[in-house]
CHARMM internal coordinates of N, CA and C (Angstrom, degrees):
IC EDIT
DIST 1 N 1 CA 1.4497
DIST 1 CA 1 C 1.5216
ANGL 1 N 1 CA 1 C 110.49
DIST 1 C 2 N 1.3626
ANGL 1 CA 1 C 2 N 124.63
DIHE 1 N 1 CA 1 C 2 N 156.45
DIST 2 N 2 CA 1.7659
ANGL 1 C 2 N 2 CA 128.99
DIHE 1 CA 1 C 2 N 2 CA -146.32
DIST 2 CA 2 C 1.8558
ANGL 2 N 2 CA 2 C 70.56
DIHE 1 C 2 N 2 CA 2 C -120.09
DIST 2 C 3 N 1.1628
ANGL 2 CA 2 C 3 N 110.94
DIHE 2 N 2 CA 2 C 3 N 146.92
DIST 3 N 3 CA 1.8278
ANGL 2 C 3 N 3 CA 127.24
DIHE 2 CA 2 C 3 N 3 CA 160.26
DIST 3 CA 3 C 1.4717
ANGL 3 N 3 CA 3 C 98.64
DIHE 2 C 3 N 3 CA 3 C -46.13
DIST 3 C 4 N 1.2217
ANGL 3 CA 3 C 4 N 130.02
DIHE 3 N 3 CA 3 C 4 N -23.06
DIST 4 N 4 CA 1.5947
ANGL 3 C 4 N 4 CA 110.00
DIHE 3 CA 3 C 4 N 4 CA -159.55
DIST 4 CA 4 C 1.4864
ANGL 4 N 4 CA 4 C 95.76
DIHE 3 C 4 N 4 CA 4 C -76.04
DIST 4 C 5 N 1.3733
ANGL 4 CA 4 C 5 N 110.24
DIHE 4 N 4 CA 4 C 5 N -47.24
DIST 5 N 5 CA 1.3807
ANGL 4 C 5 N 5 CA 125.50
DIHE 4 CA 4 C 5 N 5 CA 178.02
DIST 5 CA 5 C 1.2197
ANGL 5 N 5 CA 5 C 125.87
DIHE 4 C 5 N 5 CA 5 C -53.72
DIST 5 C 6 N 1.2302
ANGL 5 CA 5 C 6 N 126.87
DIHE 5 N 5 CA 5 C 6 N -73.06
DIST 6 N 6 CA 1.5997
ANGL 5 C 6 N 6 CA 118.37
DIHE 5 CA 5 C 6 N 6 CA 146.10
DIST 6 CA 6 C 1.8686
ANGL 6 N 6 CA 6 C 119.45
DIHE 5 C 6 N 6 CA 6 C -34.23
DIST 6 C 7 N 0.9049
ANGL 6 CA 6 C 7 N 135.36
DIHE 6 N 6 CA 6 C 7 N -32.31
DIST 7 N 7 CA 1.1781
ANGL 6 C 7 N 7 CA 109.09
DIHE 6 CA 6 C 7 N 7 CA 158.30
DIST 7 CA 7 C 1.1981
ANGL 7 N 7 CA 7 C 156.07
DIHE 6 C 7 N 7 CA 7 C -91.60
DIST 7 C 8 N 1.8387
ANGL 7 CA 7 C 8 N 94.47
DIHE 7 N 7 CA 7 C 8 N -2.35
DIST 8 N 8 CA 1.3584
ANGL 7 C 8 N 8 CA 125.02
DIHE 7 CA 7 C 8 N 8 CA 161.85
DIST 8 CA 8 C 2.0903
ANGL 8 N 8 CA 8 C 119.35
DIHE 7 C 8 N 8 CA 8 C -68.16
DIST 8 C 9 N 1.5291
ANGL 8 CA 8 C 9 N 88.75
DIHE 8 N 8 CA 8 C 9 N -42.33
DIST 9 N 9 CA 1.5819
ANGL 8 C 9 N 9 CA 117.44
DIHE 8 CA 8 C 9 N 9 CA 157.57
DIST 9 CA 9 C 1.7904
ANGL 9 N 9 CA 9 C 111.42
DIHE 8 C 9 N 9 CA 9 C -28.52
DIST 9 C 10 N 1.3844
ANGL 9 CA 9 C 10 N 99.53
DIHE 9 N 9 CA 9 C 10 N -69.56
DIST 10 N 10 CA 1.3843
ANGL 9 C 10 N 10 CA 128.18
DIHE 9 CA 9 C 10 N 10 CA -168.82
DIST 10 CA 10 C 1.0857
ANGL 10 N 10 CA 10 C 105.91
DIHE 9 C 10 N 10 CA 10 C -65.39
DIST 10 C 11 N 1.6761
ANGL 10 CA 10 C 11 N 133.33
DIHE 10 N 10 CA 10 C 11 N -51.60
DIST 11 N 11 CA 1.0918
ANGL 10 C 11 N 11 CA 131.92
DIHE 10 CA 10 C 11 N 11 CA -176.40
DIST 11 CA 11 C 2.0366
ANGL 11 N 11 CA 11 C 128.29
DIHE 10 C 11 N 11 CA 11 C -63.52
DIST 11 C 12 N 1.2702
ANGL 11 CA 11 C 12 N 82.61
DIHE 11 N 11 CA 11 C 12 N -36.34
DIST 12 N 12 CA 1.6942
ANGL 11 C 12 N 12 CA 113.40
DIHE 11 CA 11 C 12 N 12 CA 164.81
DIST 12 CA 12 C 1.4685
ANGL 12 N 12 CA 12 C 116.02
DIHE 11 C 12 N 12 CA 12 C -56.50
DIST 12 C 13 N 1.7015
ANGL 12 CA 12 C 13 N 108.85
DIHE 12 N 12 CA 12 C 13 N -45.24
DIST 13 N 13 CA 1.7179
ANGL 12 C 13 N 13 CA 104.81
DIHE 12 CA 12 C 13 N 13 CA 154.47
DIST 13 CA 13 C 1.1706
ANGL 13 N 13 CA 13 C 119.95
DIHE 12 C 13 N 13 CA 13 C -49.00
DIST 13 C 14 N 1.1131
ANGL 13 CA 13 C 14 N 95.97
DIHE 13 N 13 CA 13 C 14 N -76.00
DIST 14 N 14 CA 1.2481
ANGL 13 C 14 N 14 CA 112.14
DIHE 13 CA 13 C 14 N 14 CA -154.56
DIST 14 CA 14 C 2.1858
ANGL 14 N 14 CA 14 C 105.04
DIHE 13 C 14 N 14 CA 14 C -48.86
DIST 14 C 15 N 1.8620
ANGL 14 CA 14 C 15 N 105.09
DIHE 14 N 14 CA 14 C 15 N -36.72
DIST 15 N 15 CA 1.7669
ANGL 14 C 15 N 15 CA 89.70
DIHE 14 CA 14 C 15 N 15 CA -173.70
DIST 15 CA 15 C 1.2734
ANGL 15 N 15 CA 15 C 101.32
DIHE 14 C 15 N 15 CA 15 C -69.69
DIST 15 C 16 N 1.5419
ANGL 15 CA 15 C 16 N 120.72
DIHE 15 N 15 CA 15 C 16 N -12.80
DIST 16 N 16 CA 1.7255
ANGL 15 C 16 N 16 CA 113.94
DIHE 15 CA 15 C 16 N 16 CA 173.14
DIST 16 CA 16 C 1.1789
ANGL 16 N 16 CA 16 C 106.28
DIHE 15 C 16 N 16 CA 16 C -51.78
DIST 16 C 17 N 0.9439
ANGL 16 CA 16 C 17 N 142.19
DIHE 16 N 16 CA 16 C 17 N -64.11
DIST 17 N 17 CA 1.1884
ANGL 16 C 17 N 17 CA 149.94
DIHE 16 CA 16 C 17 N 17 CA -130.53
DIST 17 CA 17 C 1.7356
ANGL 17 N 17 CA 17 C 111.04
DIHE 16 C 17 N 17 CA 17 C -98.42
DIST 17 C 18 N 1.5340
ANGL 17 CA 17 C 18 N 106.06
DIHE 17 N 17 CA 17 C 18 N -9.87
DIST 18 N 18 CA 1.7509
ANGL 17 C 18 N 18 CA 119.13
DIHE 17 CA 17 C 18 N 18 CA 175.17
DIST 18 CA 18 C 1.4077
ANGL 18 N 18 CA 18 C 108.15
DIHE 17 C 18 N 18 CA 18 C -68.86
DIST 18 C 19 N 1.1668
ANGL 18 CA 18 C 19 N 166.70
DIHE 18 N 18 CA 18 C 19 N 53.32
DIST 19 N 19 CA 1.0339
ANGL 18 C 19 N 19 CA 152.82
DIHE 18 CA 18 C 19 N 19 CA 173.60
DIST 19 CA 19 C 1.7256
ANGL 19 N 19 CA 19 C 126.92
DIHE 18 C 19 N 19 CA 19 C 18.68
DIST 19 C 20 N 0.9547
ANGL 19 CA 19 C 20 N 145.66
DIHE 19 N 19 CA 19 C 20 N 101.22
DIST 20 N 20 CA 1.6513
ANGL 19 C 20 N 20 CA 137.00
DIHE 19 CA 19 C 20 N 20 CA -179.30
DIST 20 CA 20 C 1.5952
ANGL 20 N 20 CA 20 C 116.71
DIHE 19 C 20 N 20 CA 20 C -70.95
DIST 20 C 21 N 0.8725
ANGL 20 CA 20 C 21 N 99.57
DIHE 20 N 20 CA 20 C 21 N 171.89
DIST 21 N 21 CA 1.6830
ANGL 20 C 21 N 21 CA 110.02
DIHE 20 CA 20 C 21 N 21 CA -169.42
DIST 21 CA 21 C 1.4532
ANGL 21 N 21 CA 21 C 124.82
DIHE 20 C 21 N 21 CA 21 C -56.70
DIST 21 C 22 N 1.2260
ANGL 21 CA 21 C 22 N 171.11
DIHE 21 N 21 CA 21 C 22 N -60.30
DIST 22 N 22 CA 1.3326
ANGL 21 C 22 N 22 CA 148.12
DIHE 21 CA 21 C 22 N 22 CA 28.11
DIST 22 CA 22 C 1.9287
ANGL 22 N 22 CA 22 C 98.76
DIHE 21 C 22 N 22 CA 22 C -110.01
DIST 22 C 23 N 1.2170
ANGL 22 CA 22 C 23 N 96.06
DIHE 22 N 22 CA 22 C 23 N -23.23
DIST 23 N 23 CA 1.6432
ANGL 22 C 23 N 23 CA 84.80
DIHE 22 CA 22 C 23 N 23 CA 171.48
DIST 23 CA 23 C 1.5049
ANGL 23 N 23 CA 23 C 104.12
DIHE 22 C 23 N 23 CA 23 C 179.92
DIST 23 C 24 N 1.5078
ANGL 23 CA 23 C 24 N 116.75
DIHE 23 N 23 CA 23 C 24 N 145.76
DIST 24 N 24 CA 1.2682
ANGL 23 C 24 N 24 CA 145.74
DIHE 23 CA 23 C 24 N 24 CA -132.80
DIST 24 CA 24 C 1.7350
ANGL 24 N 24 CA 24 C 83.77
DIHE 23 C 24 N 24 CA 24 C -69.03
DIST 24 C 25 N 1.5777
ANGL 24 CA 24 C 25 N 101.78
DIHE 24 N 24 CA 24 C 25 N 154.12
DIST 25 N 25 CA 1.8624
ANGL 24 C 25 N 25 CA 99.41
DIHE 24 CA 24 C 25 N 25 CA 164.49
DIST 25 CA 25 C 1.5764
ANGL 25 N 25 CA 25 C 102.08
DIHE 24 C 25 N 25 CA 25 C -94.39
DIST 25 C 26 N 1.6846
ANGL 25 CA 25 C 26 N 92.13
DIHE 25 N 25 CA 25 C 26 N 147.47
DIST 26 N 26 CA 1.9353
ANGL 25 C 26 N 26 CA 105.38
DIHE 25 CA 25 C 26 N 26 CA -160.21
DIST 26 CA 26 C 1.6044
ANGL 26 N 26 CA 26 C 75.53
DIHE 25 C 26 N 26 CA 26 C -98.55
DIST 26 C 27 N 1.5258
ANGL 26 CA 26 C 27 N 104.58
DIHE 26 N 26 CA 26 C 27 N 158.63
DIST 27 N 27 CA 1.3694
ANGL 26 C 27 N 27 CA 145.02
DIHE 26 CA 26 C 27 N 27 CA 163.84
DIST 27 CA 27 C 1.8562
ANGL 27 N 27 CA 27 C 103.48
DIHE 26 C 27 N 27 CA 27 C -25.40
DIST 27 C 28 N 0.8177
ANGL 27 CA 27 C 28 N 97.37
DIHE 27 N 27 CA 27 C 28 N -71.27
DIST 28 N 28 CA 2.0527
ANGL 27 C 28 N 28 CA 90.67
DIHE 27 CA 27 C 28 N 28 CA 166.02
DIST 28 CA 28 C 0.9089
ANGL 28 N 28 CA 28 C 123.48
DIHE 27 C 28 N 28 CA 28 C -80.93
DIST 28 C 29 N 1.3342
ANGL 28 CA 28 C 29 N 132.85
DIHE 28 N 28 CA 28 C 29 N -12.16
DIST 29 N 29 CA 1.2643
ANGL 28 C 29 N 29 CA 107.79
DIHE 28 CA 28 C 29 N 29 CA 148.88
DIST 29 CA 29 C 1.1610
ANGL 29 N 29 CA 29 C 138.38
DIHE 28 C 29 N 29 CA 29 C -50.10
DIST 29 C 30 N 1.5109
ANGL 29 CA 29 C 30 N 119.12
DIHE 29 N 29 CA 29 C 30 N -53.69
DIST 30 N 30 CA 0.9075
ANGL 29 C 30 N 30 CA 140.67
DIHE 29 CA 29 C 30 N 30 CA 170.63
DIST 30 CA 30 C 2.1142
ANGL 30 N 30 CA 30 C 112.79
DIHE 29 C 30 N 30 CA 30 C -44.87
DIST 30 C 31 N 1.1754
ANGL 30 CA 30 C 31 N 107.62
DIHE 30 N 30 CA 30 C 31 N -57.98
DIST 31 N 31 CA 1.3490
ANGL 30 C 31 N 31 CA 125.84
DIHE 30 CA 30 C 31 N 31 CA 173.20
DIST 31 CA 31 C 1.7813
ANGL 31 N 31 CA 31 C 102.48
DIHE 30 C 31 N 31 CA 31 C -43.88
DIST 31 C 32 N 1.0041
ANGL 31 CA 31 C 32 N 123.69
DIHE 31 N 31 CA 31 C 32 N -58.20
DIST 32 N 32 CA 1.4919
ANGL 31 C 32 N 32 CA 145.35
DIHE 31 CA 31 C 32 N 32 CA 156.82
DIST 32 CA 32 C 1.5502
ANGL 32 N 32 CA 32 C 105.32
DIHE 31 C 32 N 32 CA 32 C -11.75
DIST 32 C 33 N 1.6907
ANGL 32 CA 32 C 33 N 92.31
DIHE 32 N 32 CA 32 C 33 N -88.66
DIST 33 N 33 CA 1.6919
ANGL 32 C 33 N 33 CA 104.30
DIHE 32 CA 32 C 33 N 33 CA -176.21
DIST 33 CA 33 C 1.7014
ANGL 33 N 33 CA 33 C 93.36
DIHE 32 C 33 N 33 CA 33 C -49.59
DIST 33 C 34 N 1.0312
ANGL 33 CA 33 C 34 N 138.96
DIHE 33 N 33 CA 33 C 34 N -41.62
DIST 34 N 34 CA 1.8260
ANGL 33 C 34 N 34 CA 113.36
DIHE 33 CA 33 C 34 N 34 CA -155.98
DIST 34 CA 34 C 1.7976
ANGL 34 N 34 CA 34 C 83.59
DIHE 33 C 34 N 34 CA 34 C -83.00
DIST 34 C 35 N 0.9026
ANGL 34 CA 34 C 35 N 128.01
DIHE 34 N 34 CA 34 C 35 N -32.55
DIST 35 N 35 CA 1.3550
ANGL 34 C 35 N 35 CA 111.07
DIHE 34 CA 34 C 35 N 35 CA 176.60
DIST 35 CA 35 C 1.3640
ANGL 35 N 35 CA 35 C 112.03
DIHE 34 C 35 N 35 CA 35 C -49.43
DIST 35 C 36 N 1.1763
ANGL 35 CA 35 C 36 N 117.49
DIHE 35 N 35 CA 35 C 36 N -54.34
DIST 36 N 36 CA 1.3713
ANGL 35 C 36 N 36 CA 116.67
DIHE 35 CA 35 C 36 N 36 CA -177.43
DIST 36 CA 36 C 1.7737
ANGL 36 N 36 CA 36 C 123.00
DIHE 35 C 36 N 36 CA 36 C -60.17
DIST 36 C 37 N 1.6508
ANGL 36 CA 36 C 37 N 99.55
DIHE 36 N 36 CA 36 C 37 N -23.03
DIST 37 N 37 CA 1.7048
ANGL 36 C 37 N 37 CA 87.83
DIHE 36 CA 36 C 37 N 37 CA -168.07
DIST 37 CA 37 C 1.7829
ANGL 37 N 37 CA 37 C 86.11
DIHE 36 C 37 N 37 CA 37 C -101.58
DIST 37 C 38 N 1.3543
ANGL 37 CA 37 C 38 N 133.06
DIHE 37 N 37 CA 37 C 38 N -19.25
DIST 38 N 38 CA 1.1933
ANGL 37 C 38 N 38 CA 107.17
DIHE 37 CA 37 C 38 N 38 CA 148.23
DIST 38 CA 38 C 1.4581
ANGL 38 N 38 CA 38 C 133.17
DIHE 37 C 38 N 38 CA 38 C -41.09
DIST 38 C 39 N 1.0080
ANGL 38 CA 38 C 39 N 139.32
DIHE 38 N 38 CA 38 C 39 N -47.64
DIST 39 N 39 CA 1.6960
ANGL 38 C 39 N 39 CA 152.20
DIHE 38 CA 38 C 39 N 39 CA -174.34
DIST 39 CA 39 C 1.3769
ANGL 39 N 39 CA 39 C 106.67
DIHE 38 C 39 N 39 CA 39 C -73.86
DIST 39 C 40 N 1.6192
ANGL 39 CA 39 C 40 N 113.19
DIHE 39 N 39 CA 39 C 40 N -46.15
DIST 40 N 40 CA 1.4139
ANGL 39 C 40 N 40 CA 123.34
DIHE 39 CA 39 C 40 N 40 CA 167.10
DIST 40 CA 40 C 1.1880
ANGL 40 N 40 CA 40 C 113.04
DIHE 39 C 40 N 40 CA 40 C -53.19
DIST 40 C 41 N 1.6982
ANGL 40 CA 40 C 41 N 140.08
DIHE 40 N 40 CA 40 C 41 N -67.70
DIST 41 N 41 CA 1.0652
ANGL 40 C 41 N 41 CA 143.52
DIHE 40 CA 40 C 41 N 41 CA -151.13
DIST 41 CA 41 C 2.0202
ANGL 41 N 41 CA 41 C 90.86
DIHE 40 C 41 N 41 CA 41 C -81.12
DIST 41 C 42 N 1.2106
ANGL 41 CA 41 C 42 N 119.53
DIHE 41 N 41 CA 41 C 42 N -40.79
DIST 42 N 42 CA 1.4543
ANGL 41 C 42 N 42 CA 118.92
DIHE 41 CA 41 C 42 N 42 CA 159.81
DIST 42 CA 42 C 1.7792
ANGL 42 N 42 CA 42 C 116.03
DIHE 41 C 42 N 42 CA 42 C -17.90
DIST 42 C 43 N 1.3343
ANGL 42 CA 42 C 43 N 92.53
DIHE 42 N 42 CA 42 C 43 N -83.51
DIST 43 N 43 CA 1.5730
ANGL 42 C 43 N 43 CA 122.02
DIHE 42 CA 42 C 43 N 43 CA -166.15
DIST 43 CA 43 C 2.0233
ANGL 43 N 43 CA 43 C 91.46
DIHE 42 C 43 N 43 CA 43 C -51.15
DIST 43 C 44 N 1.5867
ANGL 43 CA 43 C 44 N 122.93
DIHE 43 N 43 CA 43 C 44 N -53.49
DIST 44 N 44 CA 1.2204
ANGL 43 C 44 N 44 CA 82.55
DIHE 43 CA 43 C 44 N 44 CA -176.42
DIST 44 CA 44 C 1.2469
ANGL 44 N 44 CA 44 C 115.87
DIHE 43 C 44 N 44 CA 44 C -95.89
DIST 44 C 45 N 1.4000
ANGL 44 CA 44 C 45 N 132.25
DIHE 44 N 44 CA 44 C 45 N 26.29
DIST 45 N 45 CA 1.1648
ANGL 44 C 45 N 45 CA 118.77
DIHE 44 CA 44 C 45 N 45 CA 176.69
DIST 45 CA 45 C 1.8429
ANGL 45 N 45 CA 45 C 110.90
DIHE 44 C 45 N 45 CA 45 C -83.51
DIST 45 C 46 N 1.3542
ANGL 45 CA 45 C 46 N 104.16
DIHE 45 N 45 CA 45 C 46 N -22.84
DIST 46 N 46 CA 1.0621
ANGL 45 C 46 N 46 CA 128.58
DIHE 45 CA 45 C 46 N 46 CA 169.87
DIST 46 CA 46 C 1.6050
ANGL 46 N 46 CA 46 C 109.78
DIHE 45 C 46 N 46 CA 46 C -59.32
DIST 46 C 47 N 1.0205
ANGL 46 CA 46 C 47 N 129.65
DIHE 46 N 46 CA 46 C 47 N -61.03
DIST 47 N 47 CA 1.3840
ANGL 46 C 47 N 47 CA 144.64
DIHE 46 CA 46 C 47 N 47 CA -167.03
DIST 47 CA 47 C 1.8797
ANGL 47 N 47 CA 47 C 114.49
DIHE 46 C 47 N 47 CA 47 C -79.75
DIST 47 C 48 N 1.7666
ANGL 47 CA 47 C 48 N 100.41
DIHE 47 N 47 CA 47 C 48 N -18.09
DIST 48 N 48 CA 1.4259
ANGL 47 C 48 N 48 CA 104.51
DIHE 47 CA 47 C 48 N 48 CA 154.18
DIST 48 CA 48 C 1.5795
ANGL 48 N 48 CA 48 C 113.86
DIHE 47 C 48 N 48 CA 48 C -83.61
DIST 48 C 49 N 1.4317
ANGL 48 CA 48 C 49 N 112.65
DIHE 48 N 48 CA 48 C 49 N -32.67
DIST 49 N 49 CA 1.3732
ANGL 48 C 49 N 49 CA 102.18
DIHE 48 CA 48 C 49 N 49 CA 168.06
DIST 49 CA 49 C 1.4947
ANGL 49 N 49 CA 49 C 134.59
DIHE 48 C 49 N 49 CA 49 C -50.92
DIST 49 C 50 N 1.5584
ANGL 49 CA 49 C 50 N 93.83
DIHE 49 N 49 CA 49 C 50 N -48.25
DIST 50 N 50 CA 1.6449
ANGL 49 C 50 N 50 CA 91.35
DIHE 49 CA 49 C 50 N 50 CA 161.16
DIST 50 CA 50 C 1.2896
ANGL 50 N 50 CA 50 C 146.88
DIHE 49 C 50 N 50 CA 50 C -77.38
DIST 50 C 51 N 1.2611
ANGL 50 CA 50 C 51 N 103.43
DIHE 50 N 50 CA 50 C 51 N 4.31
DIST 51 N 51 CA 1.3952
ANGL 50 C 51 N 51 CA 135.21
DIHE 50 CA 50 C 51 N 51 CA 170.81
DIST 51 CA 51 C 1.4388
ANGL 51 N 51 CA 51 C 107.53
DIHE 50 C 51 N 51 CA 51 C -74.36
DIST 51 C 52 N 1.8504
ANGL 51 CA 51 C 52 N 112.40
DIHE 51 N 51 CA 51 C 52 N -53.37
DIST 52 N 52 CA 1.4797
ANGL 51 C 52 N 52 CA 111.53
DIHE 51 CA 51 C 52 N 52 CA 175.05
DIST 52 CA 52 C 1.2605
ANGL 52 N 52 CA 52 C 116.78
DIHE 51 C 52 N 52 CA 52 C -66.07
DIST 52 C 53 N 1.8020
ANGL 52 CA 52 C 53 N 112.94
DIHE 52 N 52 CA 52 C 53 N -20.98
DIST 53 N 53 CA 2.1182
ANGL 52 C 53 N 53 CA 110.84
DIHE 52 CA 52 C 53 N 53 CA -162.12
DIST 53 CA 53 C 1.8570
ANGL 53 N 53 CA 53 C 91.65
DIHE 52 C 53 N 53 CA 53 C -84.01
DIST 53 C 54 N 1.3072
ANGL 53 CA 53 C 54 N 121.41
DIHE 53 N 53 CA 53 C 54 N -12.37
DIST 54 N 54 CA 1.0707
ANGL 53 C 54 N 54 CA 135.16
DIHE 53 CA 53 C 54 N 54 CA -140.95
DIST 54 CA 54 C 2.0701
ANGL 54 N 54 CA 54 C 100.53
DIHE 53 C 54 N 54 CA 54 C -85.07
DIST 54 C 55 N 1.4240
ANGL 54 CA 54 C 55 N 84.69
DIHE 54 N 54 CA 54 C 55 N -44.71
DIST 55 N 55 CA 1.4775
ANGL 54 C 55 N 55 CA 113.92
DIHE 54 CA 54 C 55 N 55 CA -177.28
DIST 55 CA 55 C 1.4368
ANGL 55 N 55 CA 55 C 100.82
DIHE 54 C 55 N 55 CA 55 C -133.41
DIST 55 C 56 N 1.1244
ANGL 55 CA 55 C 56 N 109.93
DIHE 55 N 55 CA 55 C 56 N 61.37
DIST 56 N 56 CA 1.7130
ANGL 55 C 56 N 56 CA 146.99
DIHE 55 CA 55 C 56 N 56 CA 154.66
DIST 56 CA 56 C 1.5341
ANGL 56 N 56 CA 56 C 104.26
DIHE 55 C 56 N 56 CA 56 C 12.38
DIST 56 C 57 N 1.2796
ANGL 56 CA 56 C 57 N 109.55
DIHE 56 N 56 CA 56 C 57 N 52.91
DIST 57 N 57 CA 1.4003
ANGL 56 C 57 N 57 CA 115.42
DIHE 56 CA 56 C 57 N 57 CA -174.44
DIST 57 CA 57 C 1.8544
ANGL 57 N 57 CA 57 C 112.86
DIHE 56 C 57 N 57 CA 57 C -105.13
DIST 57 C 58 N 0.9245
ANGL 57 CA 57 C 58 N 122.09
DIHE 57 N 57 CA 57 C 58 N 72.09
DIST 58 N 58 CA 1.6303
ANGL 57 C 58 N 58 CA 125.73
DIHE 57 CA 57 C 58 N 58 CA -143.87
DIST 58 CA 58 C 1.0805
ANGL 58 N 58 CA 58 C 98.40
DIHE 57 C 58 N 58 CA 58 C -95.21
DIST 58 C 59 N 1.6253
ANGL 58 CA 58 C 59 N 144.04
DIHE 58 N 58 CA 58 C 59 N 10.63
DIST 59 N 59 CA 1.3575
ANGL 58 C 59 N 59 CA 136.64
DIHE 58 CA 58 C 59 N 59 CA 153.48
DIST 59 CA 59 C 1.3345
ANGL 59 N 59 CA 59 C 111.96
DIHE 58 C 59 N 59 CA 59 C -133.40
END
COOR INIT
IC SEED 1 N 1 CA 1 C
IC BUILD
């Protein structure tokens, strides 16, 4: 057997073994998650700020 083959082999395990989706994300869901990494990316932008007022770095 040539490496391509064996590692094509290998790769074929291994997507067995990934679990699949059980069902598609609906329209709000999706809307949802960006809600969330909006608020997320919020919270630490916030928390680098106080990091800069913290160590009085004001520009």
């Amino acid at each position: 057997m040539s490496k391509n083959t064996t590692a094509r082999k290998a790769a074929k395990k291994i997507a067995q073994r990934i679990p699949l989706p059980k069902k598609k994300v609906t329209w709000p869901q999706a809307r949802a998650f960006s809600v969330h990494l909006l608020t997320a990316s919020g919270s630490f932008l916030a928390f680098l700020s106080l990091v800069a007022a913290s160590e009085e770095r004001w520009t």
